[in-house]
C-alpha positions as CSV (number, residue, x, y, z in Angstrom):
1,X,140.2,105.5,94.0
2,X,141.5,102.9,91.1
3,X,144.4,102.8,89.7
4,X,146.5,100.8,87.1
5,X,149.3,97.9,87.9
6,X,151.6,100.8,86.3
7,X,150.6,103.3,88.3
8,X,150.2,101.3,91.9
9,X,154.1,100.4,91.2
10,X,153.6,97.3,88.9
11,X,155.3,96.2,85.5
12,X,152.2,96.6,83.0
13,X,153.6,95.4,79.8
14,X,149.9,94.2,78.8
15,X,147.5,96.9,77.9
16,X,144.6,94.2,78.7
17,X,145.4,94.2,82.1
18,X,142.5,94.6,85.2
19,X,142.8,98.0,86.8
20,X,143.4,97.4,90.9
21,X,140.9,98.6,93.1
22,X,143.7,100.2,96.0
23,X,141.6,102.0,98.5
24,X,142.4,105.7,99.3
25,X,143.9,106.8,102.6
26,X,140.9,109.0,103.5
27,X,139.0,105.4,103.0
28,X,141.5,103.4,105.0
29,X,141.4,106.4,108.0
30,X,137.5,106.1,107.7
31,X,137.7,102.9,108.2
32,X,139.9,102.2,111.4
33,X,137.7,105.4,112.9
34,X,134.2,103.5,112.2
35,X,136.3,99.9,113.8
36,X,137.8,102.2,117.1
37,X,134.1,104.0,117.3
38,X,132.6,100.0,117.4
39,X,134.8,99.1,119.9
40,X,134.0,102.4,122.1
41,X,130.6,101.5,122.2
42,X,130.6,97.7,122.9
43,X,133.0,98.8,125.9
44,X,130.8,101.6,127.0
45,X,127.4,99.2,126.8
46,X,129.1,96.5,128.6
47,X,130.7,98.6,131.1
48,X,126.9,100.2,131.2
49,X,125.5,97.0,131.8
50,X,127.9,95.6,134.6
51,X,127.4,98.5,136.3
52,X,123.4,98.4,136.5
53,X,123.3,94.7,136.7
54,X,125.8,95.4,140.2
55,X,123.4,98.2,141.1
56,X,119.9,96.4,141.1
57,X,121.9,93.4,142.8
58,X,123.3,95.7,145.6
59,X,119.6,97.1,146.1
60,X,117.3,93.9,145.9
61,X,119.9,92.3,148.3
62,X,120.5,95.3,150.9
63,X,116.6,95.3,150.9
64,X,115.1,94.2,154.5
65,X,112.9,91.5,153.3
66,X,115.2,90.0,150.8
67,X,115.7,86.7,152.9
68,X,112.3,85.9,153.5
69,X,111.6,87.0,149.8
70,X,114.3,84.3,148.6
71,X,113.2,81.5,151.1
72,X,108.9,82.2,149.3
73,X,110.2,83.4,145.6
74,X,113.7,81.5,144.9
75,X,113.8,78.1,146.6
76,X,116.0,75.8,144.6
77,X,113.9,72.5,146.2
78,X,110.9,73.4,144.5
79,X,112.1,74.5,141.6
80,X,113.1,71.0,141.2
81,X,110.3,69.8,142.0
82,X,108.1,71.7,140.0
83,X,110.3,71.9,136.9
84,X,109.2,68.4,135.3
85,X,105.7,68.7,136.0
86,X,106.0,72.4,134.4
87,X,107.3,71.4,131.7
88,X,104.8,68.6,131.5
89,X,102.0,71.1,131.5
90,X,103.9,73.3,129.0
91,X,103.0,70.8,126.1
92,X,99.5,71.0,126.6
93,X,100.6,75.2,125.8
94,X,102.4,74.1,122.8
95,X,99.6,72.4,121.6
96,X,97.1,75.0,122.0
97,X,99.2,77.6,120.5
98,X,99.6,75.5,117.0
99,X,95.9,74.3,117.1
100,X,94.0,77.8,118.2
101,X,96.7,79.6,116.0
102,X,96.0,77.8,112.7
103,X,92.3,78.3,113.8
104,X,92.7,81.7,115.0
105,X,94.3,82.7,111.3
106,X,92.0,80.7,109.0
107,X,89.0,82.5,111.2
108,X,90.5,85.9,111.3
109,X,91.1,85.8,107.2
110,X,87.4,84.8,106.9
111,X,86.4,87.7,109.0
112,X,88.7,90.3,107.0
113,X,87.1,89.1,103.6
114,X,83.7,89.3,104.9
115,X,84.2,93.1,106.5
116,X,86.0,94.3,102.6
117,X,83.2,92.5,100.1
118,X,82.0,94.8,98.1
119,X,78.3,95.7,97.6
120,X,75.1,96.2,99.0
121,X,74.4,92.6,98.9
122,X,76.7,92.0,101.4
123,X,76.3,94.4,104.0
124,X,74.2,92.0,106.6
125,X,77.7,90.2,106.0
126,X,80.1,93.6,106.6
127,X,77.6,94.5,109.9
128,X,77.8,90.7,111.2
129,X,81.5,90.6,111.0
130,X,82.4,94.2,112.2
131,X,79.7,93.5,115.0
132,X,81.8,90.2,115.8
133,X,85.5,92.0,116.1
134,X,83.5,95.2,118.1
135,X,82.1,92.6,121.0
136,X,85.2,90.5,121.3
137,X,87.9,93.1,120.9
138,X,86.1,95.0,123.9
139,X,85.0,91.8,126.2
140,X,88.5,90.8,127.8
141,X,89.6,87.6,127.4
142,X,89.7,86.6,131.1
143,X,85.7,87.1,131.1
144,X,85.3,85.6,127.6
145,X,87.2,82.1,129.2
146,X,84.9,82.5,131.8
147,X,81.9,82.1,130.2
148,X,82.9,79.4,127.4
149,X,84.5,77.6,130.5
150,X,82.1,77.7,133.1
151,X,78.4,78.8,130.7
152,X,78.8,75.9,128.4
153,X,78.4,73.2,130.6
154,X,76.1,74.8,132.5
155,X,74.0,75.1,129.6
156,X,74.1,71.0,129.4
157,X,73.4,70.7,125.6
158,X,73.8,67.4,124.5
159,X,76.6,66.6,122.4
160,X,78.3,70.0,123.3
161,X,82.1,69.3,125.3
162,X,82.9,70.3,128.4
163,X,86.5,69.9,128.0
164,X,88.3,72.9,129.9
165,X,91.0,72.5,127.4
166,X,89.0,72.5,124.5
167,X,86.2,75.3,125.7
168,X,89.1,76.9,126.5
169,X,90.6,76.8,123.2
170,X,87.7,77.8,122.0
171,X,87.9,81.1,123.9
172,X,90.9,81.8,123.0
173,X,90.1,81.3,119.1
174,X,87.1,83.9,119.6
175,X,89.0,86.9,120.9
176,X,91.9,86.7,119.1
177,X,90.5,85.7,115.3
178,X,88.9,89.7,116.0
179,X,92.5,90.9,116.5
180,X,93.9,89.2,113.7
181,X,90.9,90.1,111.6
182,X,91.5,93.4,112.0
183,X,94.9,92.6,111.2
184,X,94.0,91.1,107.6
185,X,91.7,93.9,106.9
186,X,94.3,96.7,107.3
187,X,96.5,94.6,105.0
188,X,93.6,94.0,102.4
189,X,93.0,97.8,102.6
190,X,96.4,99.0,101.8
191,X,96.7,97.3,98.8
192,X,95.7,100.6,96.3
193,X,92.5,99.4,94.3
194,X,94.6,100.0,91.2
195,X,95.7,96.6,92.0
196,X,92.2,95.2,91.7
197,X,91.4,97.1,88.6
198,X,94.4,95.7,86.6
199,X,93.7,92.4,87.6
200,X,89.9,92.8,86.6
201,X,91.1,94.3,83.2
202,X,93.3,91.4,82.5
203,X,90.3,89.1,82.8
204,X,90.3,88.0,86.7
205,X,86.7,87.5,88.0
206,X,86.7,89.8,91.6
207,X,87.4,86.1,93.4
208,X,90.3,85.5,91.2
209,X,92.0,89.1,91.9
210,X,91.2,88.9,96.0
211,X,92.7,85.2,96.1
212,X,95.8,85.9,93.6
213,X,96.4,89.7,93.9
214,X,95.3,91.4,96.8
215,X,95.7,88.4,99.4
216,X,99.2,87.9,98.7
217,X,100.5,91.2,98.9
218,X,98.1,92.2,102.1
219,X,99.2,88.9,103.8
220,X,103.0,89.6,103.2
221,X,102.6,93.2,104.4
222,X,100.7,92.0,108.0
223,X,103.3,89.4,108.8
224,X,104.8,91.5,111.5
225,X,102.1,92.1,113.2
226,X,100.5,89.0,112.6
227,X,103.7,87.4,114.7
228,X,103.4,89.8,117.5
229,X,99.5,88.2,118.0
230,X,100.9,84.8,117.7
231,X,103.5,85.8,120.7
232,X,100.8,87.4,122.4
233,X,98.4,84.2,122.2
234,X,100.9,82.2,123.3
235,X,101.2,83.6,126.7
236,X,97.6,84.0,127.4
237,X,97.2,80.1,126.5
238,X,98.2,80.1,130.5
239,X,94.9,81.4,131.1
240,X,93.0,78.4,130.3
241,X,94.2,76.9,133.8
242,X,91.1,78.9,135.2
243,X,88.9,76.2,134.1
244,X,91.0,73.8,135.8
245,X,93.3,72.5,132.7
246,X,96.4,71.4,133.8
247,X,99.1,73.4,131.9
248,X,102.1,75.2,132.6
249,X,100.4,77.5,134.7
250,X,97.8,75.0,136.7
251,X,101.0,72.8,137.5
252,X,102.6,75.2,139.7
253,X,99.5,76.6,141.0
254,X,98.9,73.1,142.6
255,X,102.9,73.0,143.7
256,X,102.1,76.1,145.2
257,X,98.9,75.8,146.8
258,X,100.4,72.4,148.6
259,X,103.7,74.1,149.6
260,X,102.7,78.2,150.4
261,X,105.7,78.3,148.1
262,X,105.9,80.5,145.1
263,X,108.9,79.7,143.5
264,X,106.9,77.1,141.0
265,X,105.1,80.6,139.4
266,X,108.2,82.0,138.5
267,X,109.5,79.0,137.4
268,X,106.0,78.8,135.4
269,X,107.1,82.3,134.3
270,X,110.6,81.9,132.8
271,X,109.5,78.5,131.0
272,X,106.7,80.9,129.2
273,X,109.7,83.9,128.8
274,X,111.9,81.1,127.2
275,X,109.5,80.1,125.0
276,X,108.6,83.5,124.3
277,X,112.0,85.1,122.9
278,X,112.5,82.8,119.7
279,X,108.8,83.9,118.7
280,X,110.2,87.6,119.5
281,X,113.1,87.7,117.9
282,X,111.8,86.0,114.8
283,X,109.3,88.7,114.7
284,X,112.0,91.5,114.8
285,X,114.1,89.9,111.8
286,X,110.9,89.6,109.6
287,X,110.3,93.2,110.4
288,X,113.6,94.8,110.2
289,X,114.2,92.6,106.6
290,X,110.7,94.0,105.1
291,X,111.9,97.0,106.1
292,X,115.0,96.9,104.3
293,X,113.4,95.5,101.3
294,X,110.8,98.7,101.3
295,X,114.3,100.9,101.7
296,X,115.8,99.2,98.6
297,X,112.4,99.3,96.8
298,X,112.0,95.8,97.1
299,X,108.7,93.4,97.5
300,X,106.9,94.0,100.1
């Protein structure tokens, strides 16, 4: 509702004068009711909350084998001890995540072009790739680290590393460029050939209009998902401890081992979960904004 000065009460001597935005009662009414539904529902979810948090607290700690389950699962003593040498460890995760994930990207991209060239001339190309992402989307990574880790060195080729940490790496890098390949391709593939076609009409050889017009768009479109992987490889660079790399994981596995103790594995566990969450929740802001940009008809 808008109304003049005059008209809201006011001297308007000036014809040039602003109208006032007043808001209607209906409006104003809306309004408190949308506030007092707000509240409801923060005290309902919290109320909620306390409630199961009490319940599952009650139930763990009623439970007959609780003690000895806190003396093997929860000791404070060494989950001191095994915090710094945890977190020690946890660099050499950091580092593999920002080494094999650059890798795993630059990789993955390569595949995805390889599997969308056009052309007969490239189909030994298209059959090499899709063979690739097939075999190493199917073998689990556990077995894959297995035989980089222990194969390799068995092999003994001269001048090939036998490095845990970097065949391990290495392992890593091979499974998950397929997923993200597969990623790249779905994003290459959405982008409606029109696309292509203008840019070939405007005088864009079909390198120019992959690099400037399809890449861009498809790349934008998979960042979700391409997030999600990154989380996802993050965790599993635990697994490289099979090969006797001493990470996150591998530290409290020796902690353990000495003590019979497993506190240092969840410790190991909540240092990963930690790390874990910022990736997460980054990747749920980058989703839920592309998808209000799509709403509002935005870039995407």
């Amino acid at each position: 509702m808008t109304v003049t000065k005059e008209e809201a009460g006011e001297d308007s001597g000036n014809d040039g004068m602003r109208d006032v935005y007043v808001p209607s009662q209906r409006r104003l009414e809306r309004e408190r009711h949308k506030r007092a539904r707000a509240r409801r529902a923060t005290a309902i979810a919290a109320l909620s909350t306390l409630v199961t948090v009490v319940v599952l607290y009650v139930v763990v700690v009623s439970a007959p084998g609780w003690q000895r389950t806190k003396e093997t699962f929860f000791d404070g003593h060494y989950a001191r001890e095994a915090f710094p040498k945890v977190l020690d460890g946890l660099w050499l995760n950091v580092r593999l995540l920002l080494i094999c994930g650059v890798l795993v990207l630059v990789l993955g991209m390569l595949i995805a072009i390889a599997r969308t060239l056009p052309g007969p001339v490239f189909f030994p190309l298209r059959v090499l790739a899709a063979a690739y992402t097939d075999f190493f989307r199917g073998l689990p990574l556990i077995i894959n680290l297995m035989i980089v880790v222990f194969g390799v060195p068995a092999l003994r080729l001269q001048g090939v590393t036998v490095d845990p940490v970097l065949l391990g790496g290495t392992a890593l890098t091979l499974t998950y460029s397929a997923y993200v390949a597969e990623v790249f391709r779905a994003g290459i593939e959405s982008v409606h050939p029109s696309q292509r076609a203008a840019a070939r009409s405007l005088g864009l050889t079909n390198r120019q209009a992959l690099r400037y017009v399809v890449l861009p768009q498809a790349v934008r479109r998979q960042v979700p998902p391409l997030l999600n992987d990154l989380v996802s490889l993050q965790k599993d660079t635990g697994l490289v401890s099979i090969g006797g790399a001493i990470d996150a994981v591998r530290a409290a596995d020796i902690i353990a081992q000495r003590s019979l103790n497993y506190t240092p594995y969840i410790l190991a566990g909540l240092v990963f979960v930690a790390l874990t969450i910022p990736m997460t929740r980054l990747t749920d802001w980058v989703t839920a904004r592309m998808d209000r940009q799509r709403a509002q008809g935005g870039s995407i």
